[in-house]
N, C-alpha and C positions, 0 to 999 in steps of 0.2 A: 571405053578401054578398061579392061579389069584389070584390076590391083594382082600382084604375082600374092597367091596364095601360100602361105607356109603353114605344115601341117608338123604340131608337138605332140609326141607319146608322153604320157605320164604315165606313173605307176606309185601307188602310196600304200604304206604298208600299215595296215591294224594292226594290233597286237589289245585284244577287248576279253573281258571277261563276260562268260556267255550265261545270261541268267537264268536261271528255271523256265522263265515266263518264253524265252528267245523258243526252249524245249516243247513248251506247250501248244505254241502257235503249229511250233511246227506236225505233233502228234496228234491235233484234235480235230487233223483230218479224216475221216473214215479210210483203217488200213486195207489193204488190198488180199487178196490170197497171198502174194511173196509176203505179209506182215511189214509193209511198207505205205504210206498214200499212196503214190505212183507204181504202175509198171515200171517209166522211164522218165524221163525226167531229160525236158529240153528249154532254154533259154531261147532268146530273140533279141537281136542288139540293135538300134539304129545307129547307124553312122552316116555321115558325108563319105561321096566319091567327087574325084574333080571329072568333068566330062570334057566333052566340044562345045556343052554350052553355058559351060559353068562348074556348076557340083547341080549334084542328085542325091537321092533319099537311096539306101539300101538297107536290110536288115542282113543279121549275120546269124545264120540257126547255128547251135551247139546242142548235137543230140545225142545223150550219153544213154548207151545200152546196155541192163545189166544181163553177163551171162546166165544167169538162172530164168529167165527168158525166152531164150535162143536152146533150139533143137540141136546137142550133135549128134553126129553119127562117125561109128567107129570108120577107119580107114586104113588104108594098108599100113599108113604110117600117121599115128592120132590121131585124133577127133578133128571134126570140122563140121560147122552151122553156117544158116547163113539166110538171111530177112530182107524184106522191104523196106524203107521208107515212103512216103509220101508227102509231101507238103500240100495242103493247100489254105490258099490265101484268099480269101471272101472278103468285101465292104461289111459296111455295118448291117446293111437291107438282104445279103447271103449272097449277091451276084458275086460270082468265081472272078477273080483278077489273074493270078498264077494257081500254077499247078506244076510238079515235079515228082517225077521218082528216080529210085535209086536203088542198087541192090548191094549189101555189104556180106563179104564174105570173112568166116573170124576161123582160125584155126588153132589147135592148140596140143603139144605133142606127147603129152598125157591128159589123164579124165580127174584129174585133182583141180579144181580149182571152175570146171564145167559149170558145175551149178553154183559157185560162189559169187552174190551178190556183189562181192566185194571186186570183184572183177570186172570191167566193161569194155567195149567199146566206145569210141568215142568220134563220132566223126560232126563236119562242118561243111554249110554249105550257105552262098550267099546267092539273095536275090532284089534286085531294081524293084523298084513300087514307086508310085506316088504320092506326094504329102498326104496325110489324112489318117484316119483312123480304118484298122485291119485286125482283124481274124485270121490267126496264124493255126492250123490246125495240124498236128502230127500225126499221122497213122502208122504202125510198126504192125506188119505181118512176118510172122514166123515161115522158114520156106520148106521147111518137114513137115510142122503141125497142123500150120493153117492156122493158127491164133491169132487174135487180131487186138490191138489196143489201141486205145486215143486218147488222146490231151491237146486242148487248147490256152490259145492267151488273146488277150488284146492290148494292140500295139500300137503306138498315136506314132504314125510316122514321120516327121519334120520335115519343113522345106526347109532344106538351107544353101545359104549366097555364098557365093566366093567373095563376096565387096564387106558381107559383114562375119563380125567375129562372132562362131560358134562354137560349142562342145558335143561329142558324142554321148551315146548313153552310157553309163557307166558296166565293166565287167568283173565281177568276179574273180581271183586269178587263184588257182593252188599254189602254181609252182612256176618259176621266171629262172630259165638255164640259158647258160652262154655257150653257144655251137658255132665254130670258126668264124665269133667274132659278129657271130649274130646272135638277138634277143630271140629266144623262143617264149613263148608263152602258154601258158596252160590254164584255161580258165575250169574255174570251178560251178558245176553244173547244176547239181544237188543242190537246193535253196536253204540245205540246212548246215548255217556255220560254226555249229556245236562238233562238226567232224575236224576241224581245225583248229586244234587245242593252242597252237602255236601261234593263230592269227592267222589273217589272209591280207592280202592285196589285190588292189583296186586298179583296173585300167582303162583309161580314158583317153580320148584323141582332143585337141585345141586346135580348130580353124584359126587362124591369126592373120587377115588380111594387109595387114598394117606394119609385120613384120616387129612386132613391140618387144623392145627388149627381153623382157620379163613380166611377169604374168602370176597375180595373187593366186590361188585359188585357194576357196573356204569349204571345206565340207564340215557335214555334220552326221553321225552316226546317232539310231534310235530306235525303239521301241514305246510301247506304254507302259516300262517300267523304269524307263532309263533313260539319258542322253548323253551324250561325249562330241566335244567339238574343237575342231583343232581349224587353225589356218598356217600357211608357209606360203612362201613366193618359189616360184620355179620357172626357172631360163628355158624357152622352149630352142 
C-alpha cells in the first residue's frame, strides 16, 4: 500500500554578487554570428509525476528563442515568423528513445524590436523518459529561411518513489507573479545570471512521503572563485 504522497513548491530568492569570473565562464565560449555562444538557448528539468503506478521520471524543456533568429514577413497588419522545434532524446549509445515537433508562430504589430535579441520567445514542453542517462537534443528551423541550429545536454534522469522522499532538479526563475490567486512562474533560460542584476530565484519541487512537518533544506551557491551558503527550514 503506498504512503499518500504530498508534493511542496519552494522558491528561494539570491540576491549574489556576480563576479568577473561568473562573466568569463560564460564568454569563453566561442561567439556565434548573433555575437552570442548560442543561437538559442534551452534548459532540461527532471522532475517527479505521480502515475497509476507510482511516480515517473519526466524532463521539462524550456526553449527560449531570440527574435533575431526567426524570419518575418510583412503582413497586411505587422510582421509575423514562424519555426520548428524538434526534440530529440537518444541514450548514451545514440539509439532514439523520443522524438517531438512543433511549430511556433510569433507575431509582432511593428518591425521595431524583429531583430532584437533582446526579445524572444519562449515556449515549454514536457516529456516521460526512463531512469537513466539522456541526450536531449534541440533543433530550431526557421520556416522563411530554412536556417537550422542545434544544441544539446546530457541529462541523468532519476527514478523516483512515492514511498521515498525526493527533490526535483532545481530551476532558474526571473520573475514569480500572482494571477487570480495563482503562482505563475518564469523561469530563467539564458545560463548567464549576470542579466539579473537584482538576483534570481530558485525553484524546486519536495516529494514528502511521510507527510513531515517541516523540512531543512541547505543549499549552496558557487563558482571557482567564490561560495555562499545559506540553510532555512520550510513548511511544505
Amino acid at each position: 500500500m503506498h504512503s499518500r504522497l504530498r508534493t511542496a513548491f519552494f522558491a528561494a530568492t539570491f540576491v549574489v554578487a556576480v563576479s568577473a569570473s561568473v562573466l568569463a565562464q560564460v564568454e569563453s565560449q566561442p561567439p556565434t554570428r548573433m555575437g552570442r555562444p548560442l543561437p538559442f538557448y534551452f534548459d532540461a528539468l527532471n522532475f517527479g509525476q505521480v502515475d497509476a503506478f507510482g511516480m515517473s521520471s519526466r524532463i521539462d524543456l524550456y526553449v527560449q528563442v531570440p527574435f533575431d533568429i526567426i524570419t518575418f514577413v510583412k503582413k497586411l497588419e505587422g510582421y509575423a515568423g514562424a519555426y520548428t522545434l524538434s526534440v530529440l532524446v537518444n541514450d548514451e549509445e545514440g539509439k532514439r528513445l523520443k522524438e517531438e515537433s512543433w511549430t511556433r508562430k510569433v507575431e509582432r504589430a511593428s518591425i521595431e524590436g524583429t531583430t532584437n535579441p533582446n526579445y524572444f520567445d519562449l515556449t515549454q514542453k514536457s516529456i516521460a523518459v526512463e531512469p537513466g542517462p539522456v541526450i536531449v537534443e534541440i533543433i530550431f528551423e526557421d520556416k522563411e529561411s530554412g536556417s537550422e541550429f542545434r544544441t544539446s545536454k546530457k541529462i541523468d534522469a532519476r527514478a523516483f518513489d512515492r514511498n521515498q522522499f525526493g527533490i526535483s532538479d532545481l530551476m532558474l526563475v526571473s520573475a514569480v507573479e500572482e494571477r487570480e490567486g495563482k503562482r505563475k512562474i518564469s523561469p530563467h533560460v539564458n545560463p548567464n545570471i549576470a542579466m539579473l542584476p537584482e538576483g534570481f530565484q530558485a525553484f524546486y519541487e519536495v516529494y514528502n512521503p511521510y507527510e513531515m512537518p517541516e523540512v531543512r533544506i541547505s543549499y549552496t551557491i558557487k563558482n571557482a572563485a567564490w561560495w555562499w551558503w545559506r540553510s532555512r527550514s520550510s513548511s511544505p
